[in-house]
N, C-alpha and C positions, 0 to 999 in steps of 0.2 A: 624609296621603295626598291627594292631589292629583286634579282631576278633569280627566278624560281624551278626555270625551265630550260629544257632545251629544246635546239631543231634540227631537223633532220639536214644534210648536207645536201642532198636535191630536192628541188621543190617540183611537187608532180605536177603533169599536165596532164594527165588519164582523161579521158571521155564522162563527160556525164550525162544527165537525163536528155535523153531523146537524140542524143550525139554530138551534143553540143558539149566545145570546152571548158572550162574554167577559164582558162584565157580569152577563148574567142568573146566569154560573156563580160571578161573586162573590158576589151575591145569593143564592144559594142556600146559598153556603158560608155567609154572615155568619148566615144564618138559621140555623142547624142541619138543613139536610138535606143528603142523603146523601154529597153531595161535604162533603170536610170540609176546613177551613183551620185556623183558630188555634186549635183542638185538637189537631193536629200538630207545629204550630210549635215550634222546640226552646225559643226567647227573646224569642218578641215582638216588644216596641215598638222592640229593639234599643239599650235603655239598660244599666245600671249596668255589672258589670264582669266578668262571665260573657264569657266566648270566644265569636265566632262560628262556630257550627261549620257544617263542609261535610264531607259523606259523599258518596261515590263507588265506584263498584264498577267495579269491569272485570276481564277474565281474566287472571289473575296466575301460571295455571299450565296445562299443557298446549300445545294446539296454538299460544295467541298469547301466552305467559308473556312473551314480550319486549317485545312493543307495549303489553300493559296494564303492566306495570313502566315501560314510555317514558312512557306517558300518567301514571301517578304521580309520577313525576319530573319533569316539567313541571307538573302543580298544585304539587307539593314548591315546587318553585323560586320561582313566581308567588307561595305564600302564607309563605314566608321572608323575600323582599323586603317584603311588605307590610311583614308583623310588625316587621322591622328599622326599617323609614320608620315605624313610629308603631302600627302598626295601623290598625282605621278606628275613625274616633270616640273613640283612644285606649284601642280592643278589641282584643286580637290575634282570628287566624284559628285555628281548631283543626281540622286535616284528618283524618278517618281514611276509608282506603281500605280497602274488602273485595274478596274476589275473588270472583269469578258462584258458583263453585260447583256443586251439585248443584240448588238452590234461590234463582235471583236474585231473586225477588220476596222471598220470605223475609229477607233479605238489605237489601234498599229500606227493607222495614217497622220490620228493627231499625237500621237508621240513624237513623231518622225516631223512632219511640217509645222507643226505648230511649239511643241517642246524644244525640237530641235535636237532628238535623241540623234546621238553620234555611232549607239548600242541598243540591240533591243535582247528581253529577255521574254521568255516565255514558256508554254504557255499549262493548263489545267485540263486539258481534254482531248483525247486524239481526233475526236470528230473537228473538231473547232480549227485543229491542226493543221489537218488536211486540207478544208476548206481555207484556211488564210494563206497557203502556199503561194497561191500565187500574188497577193500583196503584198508579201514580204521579196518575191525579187523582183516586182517592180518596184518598190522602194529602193531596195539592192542594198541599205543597210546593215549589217552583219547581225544576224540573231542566233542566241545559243537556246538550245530548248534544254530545260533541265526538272520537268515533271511530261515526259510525252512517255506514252506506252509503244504506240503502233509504231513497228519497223520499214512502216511505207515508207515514211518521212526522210527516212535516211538511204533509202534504196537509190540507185543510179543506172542501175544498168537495165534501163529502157528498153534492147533489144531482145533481153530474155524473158522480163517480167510483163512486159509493156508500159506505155506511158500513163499515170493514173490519172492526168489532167486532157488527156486526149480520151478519157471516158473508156482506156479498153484495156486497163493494166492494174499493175501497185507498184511501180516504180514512183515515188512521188520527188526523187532529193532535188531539189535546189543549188547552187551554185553560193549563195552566200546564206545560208543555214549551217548549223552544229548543233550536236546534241551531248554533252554531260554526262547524262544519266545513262544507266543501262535500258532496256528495252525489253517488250516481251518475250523477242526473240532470246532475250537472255536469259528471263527471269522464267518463263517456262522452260528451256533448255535444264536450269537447273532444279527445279520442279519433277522434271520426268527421270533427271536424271539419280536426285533422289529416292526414287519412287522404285527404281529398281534396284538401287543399292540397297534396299531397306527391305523392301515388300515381295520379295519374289514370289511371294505363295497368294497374293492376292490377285485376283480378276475381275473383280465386282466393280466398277466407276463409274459415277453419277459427275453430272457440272453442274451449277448454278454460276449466274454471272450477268452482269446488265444489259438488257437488250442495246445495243448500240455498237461502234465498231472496235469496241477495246474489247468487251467482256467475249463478243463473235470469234477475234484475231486471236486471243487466248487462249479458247477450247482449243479451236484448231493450230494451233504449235503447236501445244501440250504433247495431243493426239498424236499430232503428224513425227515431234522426237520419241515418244512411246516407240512406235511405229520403227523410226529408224533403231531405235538400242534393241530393238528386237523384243520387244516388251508383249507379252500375250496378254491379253484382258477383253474385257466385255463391258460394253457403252450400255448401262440400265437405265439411265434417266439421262434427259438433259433439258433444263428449266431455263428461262430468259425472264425474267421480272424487270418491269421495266425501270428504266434508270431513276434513284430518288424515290421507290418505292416508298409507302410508308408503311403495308402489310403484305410480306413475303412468305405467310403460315400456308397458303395456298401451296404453292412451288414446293416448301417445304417439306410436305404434307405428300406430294407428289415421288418427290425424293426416297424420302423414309419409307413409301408403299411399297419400290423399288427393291431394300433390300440392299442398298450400296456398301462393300466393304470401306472407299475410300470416299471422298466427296473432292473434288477440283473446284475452287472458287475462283473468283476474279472481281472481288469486289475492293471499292475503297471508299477513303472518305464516309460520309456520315451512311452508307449504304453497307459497310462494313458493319458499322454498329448495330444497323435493322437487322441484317443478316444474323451476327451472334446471339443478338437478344435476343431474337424469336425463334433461334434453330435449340438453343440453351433451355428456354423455355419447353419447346416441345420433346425437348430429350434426343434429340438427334444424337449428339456428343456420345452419349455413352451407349449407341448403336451399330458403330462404327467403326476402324481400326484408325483412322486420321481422316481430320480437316485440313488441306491445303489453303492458302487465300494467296494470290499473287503480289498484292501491295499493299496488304492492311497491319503488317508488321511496321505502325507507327506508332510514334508514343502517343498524339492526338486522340488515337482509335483507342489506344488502351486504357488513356486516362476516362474516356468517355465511357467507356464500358465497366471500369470501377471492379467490384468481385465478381460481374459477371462473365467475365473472361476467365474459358477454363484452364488447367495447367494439360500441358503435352501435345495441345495442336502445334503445326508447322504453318506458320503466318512467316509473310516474306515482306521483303522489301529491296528497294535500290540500295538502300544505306541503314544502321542501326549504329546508335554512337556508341554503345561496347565495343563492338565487334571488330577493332582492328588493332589497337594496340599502340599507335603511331601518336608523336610528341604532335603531329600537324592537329591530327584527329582530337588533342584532348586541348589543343589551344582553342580549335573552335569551339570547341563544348562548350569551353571554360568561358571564353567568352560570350558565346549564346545566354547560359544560365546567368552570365552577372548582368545581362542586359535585359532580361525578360524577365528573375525571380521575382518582381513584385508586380507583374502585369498580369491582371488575373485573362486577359484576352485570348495570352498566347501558353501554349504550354511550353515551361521552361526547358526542354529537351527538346532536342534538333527532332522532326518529323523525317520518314523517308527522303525527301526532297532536302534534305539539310546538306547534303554530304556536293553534291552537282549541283547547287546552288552557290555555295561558296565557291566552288572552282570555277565556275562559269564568269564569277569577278575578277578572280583573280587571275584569270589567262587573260582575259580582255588590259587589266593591268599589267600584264606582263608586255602582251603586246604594241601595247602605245609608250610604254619605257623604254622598248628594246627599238621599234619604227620611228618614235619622237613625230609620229601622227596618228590621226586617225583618220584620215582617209580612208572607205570601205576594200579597196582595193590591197590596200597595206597591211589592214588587219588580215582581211581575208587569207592572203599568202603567206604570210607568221601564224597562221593558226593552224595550217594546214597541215600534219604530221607532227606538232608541237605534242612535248611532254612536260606535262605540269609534275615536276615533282614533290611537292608540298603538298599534294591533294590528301584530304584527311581520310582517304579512301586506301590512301599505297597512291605511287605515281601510276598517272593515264597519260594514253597516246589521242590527240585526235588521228583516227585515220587520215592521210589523205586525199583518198579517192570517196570515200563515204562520207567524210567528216563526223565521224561517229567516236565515242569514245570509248574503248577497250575495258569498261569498270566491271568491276565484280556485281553480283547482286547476294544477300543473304537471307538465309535463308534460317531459322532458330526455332529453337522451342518456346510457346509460352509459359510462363511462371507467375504466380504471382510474390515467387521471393523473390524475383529480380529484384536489383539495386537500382531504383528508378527515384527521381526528384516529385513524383504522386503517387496519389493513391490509385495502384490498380498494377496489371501486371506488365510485364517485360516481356525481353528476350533472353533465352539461355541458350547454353551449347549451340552456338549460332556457326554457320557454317560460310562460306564464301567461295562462288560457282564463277566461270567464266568461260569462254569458248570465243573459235576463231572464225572467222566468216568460213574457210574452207571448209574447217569440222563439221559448222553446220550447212553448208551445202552438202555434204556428203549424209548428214543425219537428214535433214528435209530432202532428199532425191524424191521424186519422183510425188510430190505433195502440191506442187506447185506455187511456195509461200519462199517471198522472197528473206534472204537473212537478216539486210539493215544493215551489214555492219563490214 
């Protein structure tokens, strides 16, 4: 196994959540208090001939039973190829994936003590997110999250946002947490930023979006980067249905009375599909001047939706496997599709989550190749400012102070000519947005929504 990446020449000691270092929480760990590390750890120093293992949990059933099955099948893929190239160290990888369940912290703790996960990945919901924070640094484990929306998770600086686990903030980041994927902070940034590159003549915007705290944190970006590009308009409607809806003609219905030149969504997974079929049915679409949707630009959502996805909305996502052009990006494809084409479970095309899935393997393999352990403490400080350059995204940075990942988000037309492996539509003329924590502290001024990044 081969190394992919580089790192930065100093490793940061920046301040994190609530004031505490990154060091000082190694420190603490190595000492025996409360945070705890290699009493955790499945294997250590990351020698003899033990498998390394990596647990992950995501929704495997219910409202997003497809996106967490996408995001499995993208670690599947990444830690196959490992294993077949050698392993790392001449260790294979050993994955096991749970589903949230009833009880996802429950769930964290037996990966970790009883699997003896050395890696954790995760997770399917930002509320669920939030709430496991703090199991995962008392575990003190390394987990990368690579389907999270909310930019709490990645926030640190506790003294300006406040602490969200001391009940009076949104600062939530952790010490031994990362994130992959882009973030709403990202993916609305380039939402609104579309919005006035395109729309200037429009003023009319409606949201629909799931009651809970992704579809909530969504509007208000949106809003609040509107706000900063200088954007003039007028809030007609705004709906909340609650999450896993199964009739949203109400909301809908509310919407369309409104009058909305544009509509703002934020839906995903099978709440995506509720949404299109019954806005399609009522004729929303052709009332409008565009439908945005923040993560439903998947092929999961597409395939599901069949001809009833119509051509010329702007649906988004973290990742879209056209959209970049890179030898990294068409190996995973390539390999996704030869491993899934006859599995009628998964749809043969990488999901949103395909793209920070894969890397999130593949920097944890980088980093126990390049440290020859995996001690938490080892990973932790190799990951911290690391650029994966193979990512089938273009290479990413983890931050080091954030541990956030610097990814693009895209953003595309729907089609149904797209060139997709089902039936149903794509993405065309797909665009790819990013921005820097600074830009958006200067676009969020005065909103009081932390950036994540």
């Amino acid at each position: 196994m081969s190394q992919h990446g580089e790192r930065p020449h100093e490793t940061s000691d920046s301040k994190l959540s609530g004031g505490f270092s990154r060091r000082g929480f190694l420190a603490a760990a190595g000492s025996g208090a409360t945070i705890s590390l290699a009493g955790c750890a499945g294997n250590g120093n990351g020698g003899g001939d033990e498998p390394i293992r990596i647990g992950g949990v995501y929704l495997l059933s219910g409202l997003a039973e497809a996106l967490g099955a996408g995001s499995e099948a993208a670690a599947q893929v990444a830690v196959d190829a490992i294993n077949e190239d050698g392993g790392i160290n001449g260790r294979e990888i050993e994955l096991e994936v749970r589903d949230h369940g009833d009880d996802p912290q429950a769930q964290v703790r037996s990966l970790v003590q009883e699997f003896g996960a050395d890696l954790l990945l995760g997770m399917t919901s930002s509320g669920v997110t939030l709430n496991t924070g703090p199991t995962w640094e008392e575990l003190g484990v390394p987990v990368t999250l690579t389907d999270i929306g909310t930019p709490w998770i990645t926030e640190h600086d506790a003294d300006t946002y406040g602490d969200y686990y001391e009940g009076d903030g949104q600062a939530a980041g952790i010490p031994n947490l990362f994130r992959t994927n882009s973030h709403t902070g990202h993916m609305t940034y380039g939402i609104a930023q579309y919005t006035a590159d395109n729309y200037g003549d429009v003023t009319r915007i409606a949201n629909m979006g799931p009651d809970y705290a992704y579809g909530q944190q969504c509007w208000d970006y949106y809003q609040a980067y509107l706000d900063g590009l200088g954007f003039e308009y007028e809030v007609v409607e705004s709906q909340f249905p609650e999450l896993g809806s199964g009739d949203m003609t109400p909301q809908i219905t509310n919407v369309m009375n409104a009058d909305p030149e544009i509509v703002f969504t934020s839906f995903w997974a099978s709440d995506t599909v509720t949404f299109t079929s019954q806005a399609a049915e009522a004729g929303l679409f052709e009332n409008v001047v565009d439908v945005f949707d923040t993560i439903g630009g998947s092929a999961d959502n597409f395939e599901s939706l069949g001809d009833t996805m119509p051509d010329g909305l702007h649906y988004s996502g973290w990742y879209w496997p056209d959209a970049y052009g890179t030898d990294e990006n068409q190996e995973f494809v390539d390999l996704y599709q030869d491993t899934y084409s006859d599995d009628d479970n998964i749809t043969d095309y990488p999901t949103f989550t395909g793209g920070s899935t894969w890397a999130a393997i593949q920097i944890y393999a980088d980093a126990i190749e390049e440290t020859g352990s995996t001690e938490p403490e080892d990973i932790i400080d190799f990951m911290e400012g690391y650029t994966l350059e193979n990512d089938p995204r273009g290479s990413i940075t983890l931050d080091p102070d954030s541990h956030q990942a610097n990814a693009s988000v895209v953003i595309g037309e729907s089609s149904q000519d797209a060139e997709v492996p089902y039936e149903g539509a794509g993405m065309v003329n797909t665009e790819e947005y990013q921005i820097t924590r600074d830009e958006a502290l200067d676009l969020l001024e005065g909103s009081g929504l932390p950036p994540g990044m």
